[in-house]
C-alpha positions as CSV (number, residue, x, y, z in Angstrom):
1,X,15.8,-56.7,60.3
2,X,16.1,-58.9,57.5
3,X,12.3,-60.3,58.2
4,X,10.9,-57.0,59.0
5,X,12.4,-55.7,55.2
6,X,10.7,-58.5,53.7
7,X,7.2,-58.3,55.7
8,X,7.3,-54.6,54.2
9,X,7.6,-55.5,50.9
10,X,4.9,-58.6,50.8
11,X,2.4,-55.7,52.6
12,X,3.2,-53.3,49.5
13,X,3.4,-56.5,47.1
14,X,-0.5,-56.7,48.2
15,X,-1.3,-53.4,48.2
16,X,-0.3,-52.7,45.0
17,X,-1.5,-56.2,43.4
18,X,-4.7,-54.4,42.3
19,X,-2.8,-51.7,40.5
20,X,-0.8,-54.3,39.1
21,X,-3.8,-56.2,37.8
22,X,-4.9,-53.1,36.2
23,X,-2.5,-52.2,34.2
24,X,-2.0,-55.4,33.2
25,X,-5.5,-55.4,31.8
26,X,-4.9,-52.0,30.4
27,X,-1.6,-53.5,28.3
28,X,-3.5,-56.9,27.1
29,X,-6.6,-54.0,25.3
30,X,-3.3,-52.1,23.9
31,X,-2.0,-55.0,22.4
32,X,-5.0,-56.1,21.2
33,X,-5.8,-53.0,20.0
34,X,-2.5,-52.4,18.2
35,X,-3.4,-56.1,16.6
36,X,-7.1,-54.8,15.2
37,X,-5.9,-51.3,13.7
38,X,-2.9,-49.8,15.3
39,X,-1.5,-47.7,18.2
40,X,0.4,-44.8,16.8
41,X,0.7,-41.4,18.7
42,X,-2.5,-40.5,17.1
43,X,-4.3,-42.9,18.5
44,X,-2.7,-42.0,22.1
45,X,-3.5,-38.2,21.4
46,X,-6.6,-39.4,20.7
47,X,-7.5,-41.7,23.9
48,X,-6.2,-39.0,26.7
49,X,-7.6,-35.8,25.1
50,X,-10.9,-37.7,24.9
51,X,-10.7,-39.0,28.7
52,X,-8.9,-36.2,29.9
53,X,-12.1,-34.7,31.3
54,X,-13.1,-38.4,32.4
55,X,-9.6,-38.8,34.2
56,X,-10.4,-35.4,36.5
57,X,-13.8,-37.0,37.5
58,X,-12.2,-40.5,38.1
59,X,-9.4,-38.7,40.8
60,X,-12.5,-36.9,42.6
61,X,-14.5,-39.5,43.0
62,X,-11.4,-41.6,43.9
63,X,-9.9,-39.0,46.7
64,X,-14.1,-38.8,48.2
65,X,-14.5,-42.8,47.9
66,X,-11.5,-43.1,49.8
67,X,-12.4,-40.9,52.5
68,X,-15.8,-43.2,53.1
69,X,-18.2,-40.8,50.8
70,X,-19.5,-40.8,46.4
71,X,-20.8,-37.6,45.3
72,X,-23.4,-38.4,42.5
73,X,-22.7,-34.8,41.5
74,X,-19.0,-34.8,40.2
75,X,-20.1,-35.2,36.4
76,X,-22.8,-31.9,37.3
77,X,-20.5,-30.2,38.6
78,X,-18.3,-30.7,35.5
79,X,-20.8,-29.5,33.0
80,X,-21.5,-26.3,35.5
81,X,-17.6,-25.8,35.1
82,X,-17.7,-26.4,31.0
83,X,-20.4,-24.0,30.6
84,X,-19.2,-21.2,32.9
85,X,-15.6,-21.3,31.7
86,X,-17.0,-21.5,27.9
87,X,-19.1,-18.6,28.5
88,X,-16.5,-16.3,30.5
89,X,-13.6,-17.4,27.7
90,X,-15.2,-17.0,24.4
91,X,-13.8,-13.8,22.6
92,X,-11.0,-13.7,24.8
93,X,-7.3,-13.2,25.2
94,X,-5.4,-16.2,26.4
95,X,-4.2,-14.7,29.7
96,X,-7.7,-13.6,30.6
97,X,-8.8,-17.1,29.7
98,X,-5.9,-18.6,32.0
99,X,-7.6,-16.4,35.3
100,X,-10.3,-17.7,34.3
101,X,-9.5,-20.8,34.6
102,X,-7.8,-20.6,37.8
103,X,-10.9,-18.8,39.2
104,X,-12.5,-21.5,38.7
105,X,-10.6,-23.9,40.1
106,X,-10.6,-22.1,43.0
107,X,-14.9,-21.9,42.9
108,X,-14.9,-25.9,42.6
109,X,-12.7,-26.2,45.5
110,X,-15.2,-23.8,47.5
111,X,-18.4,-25.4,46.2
112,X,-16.5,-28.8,47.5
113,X,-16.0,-28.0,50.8
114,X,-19.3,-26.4,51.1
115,X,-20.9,-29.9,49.6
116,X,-18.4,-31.7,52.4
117,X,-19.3,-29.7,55.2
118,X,-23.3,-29.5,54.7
119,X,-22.5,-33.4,54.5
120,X,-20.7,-33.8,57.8
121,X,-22.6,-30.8,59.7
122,X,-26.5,-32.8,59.3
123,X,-25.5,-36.0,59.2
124,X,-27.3,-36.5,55.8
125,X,-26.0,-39.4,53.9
126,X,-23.8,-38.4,51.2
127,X,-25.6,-40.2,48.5
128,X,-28.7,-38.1,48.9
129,X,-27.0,-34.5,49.1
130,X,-24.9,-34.7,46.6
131,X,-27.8,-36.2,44.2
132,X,-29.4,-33.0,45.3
133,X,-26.5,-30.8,44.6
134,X,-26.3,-32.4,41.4
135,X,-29.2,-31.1,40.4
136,X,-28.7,-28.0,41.2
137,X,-25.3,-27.8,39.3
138,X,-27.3,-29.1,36.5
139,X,-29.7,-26.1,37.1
140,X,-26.9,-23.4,37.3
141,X,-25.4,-24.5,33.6
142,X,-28.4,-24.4,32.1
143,X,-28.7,-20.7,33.7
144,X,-25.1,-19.5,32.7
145,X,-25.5,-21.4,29.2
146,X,-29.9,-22.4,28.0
147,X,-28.2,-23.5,24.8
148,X,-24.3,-25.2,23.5
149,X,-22.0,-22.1,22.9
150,X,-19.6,-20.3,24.0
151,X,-16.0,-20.8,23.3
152,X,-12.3,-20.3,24.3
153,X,-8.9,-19.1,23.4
154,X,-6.9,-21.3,20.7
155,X,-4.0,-20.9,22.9
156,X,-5.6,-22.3,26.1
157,X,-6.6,-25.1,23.7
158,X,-3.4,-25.7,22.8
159,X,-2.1,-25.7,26.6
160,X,-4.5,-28.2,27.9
161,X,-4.9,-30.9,24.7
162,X,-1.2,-30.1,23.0
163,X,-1.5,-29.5,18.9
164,X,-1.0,-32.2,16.3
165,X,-0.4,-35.5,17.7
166,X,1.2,-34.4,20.6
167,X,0.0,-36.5,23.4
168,X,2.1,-35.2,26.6
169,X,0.2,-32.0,27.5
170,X,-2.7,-33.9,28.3
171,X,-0.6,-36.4,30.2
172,X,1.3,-33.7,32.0
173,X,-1.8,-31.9,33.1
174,X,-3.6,-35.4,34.5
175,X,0.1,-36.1,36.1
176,X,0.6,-33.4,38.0
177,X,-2.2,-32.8,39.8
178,X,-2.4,-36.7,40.3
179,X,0.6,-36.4,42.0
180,X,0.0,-33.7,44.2
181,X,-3.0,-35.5,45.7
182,X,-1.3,-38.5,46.2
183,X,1.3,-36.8,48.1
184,X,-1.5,-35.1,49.8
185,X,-2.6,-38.6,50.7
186,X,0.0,-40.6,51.6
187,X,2.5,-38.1,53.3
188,X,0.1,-35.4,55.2
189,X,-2.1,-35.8,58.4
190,X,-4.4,-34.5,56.3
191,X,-4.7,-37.1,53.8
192,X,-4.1,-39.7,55.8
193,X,-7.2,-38.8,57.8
194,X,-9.1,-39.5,54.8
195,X,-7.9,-43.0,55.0
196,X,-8.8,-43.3,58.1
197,X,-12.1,-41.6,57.7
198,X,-12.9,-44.3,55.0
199,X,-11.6,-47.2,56.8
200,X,-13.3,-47.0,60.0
201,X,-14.9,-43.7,61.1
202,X,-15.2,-44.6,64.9
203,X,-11.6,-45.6,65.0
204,X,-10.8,-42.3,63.4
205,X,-12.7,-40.7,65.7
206,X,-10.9,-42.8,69.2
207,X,-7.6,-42.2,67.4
208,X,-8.2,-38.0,67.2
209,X,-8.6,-37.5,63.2
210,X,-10.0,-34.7,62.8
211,X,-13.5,-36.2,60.6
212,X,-15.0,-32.8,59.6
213,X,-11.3,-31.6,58.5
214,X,-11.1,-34.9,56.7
215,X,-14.6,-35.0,55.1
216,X,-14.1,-31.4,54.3
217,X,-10.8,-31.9,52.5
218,X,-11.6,-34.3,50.6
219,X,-14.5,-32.7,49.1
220,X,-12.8,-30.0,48.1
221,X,-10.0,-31.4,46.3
222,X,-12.6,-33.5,44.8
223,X,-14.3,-30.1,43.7
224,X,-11.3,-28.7,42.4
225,X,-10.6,-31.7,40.2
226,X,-14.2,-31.5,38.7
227,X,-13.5,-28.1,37.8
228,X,-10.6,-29.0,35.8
229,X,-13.0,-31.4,34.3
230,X,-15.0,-28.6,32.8
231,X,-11.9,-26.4,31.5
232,X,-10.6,-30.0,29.8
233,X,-13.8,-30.1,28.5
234,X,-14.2,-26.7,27.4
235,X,-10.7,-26.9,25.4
236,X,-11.7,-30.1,24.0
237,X,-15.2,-29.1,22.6
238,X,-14.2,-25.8,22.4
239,X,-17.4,-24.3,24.2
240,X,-20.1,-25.5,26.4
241,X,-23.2,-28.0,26.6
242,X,-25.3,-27.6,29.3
243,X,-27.0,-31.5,29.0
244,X,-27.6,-32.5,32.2
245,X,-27.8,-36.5,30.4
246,X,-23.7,-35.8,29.7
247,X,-23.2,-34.7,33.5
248,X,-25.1,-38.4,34.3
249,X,-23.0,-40.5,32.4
250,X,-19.9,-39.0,33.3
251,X,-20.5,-39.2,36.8
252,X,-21.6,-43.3,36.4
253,X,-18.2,-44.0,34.4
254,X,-16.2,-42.2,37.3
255,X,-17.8,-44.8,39.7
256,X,-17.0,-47.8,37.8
257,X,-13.2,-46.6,36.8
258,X,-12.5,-46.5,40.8
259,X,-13.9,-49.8,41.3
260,X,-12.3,-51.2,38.6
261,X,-9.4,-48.9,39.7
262,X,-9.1,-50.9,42.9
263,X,-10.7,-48.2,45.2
264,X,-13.5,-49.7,47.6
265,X,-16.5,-48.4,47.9
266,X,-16.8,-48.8,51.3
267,X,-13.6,-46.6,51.9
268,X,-10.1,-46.7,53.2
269,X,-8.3,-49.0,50.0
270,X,-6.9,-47.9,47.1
271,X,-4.8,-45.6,45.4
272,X,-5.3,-42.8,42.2
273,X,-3.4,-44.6,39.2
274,X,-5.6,-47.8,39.2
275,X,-8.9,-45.7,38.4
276,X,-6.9,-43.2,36.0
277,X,-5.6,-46.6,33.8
278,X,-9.0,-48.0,34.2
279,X,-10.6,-45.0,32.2
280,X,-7.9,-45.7,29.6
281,X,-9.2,-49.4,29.6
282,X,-12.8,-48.7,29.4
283,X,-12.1,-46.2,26.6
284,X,-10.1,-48.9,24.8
285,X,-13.2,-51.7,24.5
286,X,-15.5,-50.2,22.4
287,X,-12.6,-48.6,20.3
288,X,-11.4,-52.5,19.7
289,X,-14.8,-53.9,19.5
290,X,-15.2,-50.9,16.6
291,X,-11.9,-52.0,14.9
292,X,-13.4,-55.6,14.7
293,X,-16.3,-54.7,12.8
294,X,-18.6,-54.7,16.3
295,X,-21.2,-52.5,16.8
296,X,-20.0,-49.9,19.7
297,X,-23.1,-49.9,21.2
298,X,-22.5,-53.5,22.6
299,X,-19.0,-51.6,24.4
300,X,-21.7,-50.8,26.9
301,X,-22.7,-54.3,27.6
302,X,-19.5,-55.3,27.9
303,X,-17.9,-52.7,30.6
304,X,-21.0,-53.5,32.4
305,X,-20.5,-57.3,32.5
306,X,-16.4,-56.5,33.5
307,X,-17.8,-53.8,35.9
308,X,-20.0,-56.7,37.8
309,X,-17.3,-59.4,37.3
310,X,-14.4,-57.2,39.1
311,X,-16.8,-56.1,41.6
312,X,-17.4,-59.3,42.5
313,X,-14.0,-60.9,42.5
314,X,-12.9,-57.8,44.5
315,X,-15.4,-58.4,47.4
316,X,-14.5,-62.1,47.6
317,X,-11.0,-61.1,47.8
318,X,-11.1,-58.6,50.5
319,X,-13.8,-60.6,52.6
320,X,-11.1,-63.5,52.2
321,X,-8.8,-61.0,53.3
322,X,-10.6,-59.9,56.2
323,X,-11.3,-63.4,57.1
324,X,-7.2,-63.8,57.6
């Protein structure tokens, strides 16, 4: 009994070193952040507003990683959302702006699946219809909203972000979603398929999991997420920008956060705080670099060079780790 207690935790001891690692990273740029120019509760307020939207992305592209999948269209989808809500919202009343929102939550869950199922019904690789579907996301904003606009309630801006230098609204809205998937994950047949979609998709299939349930689920919660993405960014900006260049970038940071997160590419490992903490952290280096009289612009070069070193140190470790 004894043995099997202690096998249990050395399995979760591994499991969870990557997380581990991560927020140890995350800890070493707060300290040396607090060192350069401080770490007050403005300058949390400050870092989660500004990911927020970043953080929704990072949990959809996590939950569709882990199932086996990437959807190059998560940071489209997020701009469709932005402009859509931000032209519904502006000029009205909170609680029309609050069905609104949930509308459209609802849509990104739908246009999810759809993505999922069009996915698992031709056999298409994932990579090339959801670049595709990206582009037509990126079409659709520029329909609902040519030009930046729109606009939202004060209130609904006030419910998503917090006011002053309150920084546990944003939290609280990034946590509890977070931990609704990961329940969905780790203590369904639902999510669980997804694991087992992601880790080996002919097993899956001897073993009964349902694939197309699987693919299709985890689309759609990934589509639901992005849609929160676009109401956090419509309360942060307070309206809509249709740039299909923001959509891009967005969707490229959420790929490197769930590497750097611990998530593999090729499916099956990882869990949803790892990427969420490693937004945080790549928010944190230019911010420092800033604070030490560095140009910004060099931030770039540098999440790029930790992008490609983690990468790499996480393929040699799980190849040794296959190897054993």
């Amino acid at each position: 009994m004894q043995a099997t207690t202690m096998a249990a935790t050395g399995s979760m001891a591994r499991r969870q070193a990557w997380t581990g690692a991560t927020l140890l990273a995350f800890l070493l740029l707060v300290a040396v952040k607090a060192q350069s120019g401080g770490f007050d509760s403005f300058e949390i307020q400050t870092m989660v507003t500004s990911t927020l939207a970043l953080g929704y992305l990072t949990l959809a592209q996590g939950v569709i990683v882990i199932g086996g999948g990437i959807d190059l269209s998560v940071g489209a989808q997020m701009v469709l959302f932005n402009c859509l809500s931000a032209r519904l919202m502006e000029g009205r009343s909170f609680g029309t702006c609050l069905l609104i929102a949930a509308g459209a939550t609802l849509a990104g869950a739908l246009l999810g699946a759809l993505t999922g199922l069009v996915i698992a019904r031709s056999g298409v690789p994932d990579i090339i219809v959801t670049l595709a579907t990206g582009f037509v996301w990126s079409g659709l904003a520029l329909f609902v909203l040519p030009t930046p606009g729109g606009g939202t309630a004060l209130e609904f801006q006030t419910l998503v972000l917090g006011s002053g230098t309150e920084f546990w609204p944003p939290l609280v809205g990034l946590a509890v979603p977070g931990l609704i998937i990961w329940y969905v994950l780790r203590r369904t047949s639902a999510g669980l398929g997804i694991y087992a979609l992601g880790s080996d998709r002919q097993a899956a299939f001897l073993a009964g999991v349902p694939a197309l349930r699987a693919q299709v689920t985890a689309y759609a919660i990934g589509g639901l997420l992005c849609a929160l993405g676009g109401l956090a960014a419509t309360a942060f900006t307070g309206g809509g920008d249709p740039r299909a260049t923001a959509g891009m970038t967005a969707t490229l940071t959420s790929v490197a956060a769930v590497v750097l997160g611990g998530i593999a590419l090729t499916g099956g490992v990882g869990g949803l705080l790892g990427p969420v903490v490693a937004v945080w952290s790549l928010y944190l280096i230019p911010a420092i670099m800033l604070a030490r009289g560095v140009d910004p612009a060099y931030g770039e070069a540098v999440k790029g060079v930790v992008i490609v070193l983690v990468v790499l140190i996480g393929g040699l470790l799980r190849r040794n780790g296959r190897k054993t």
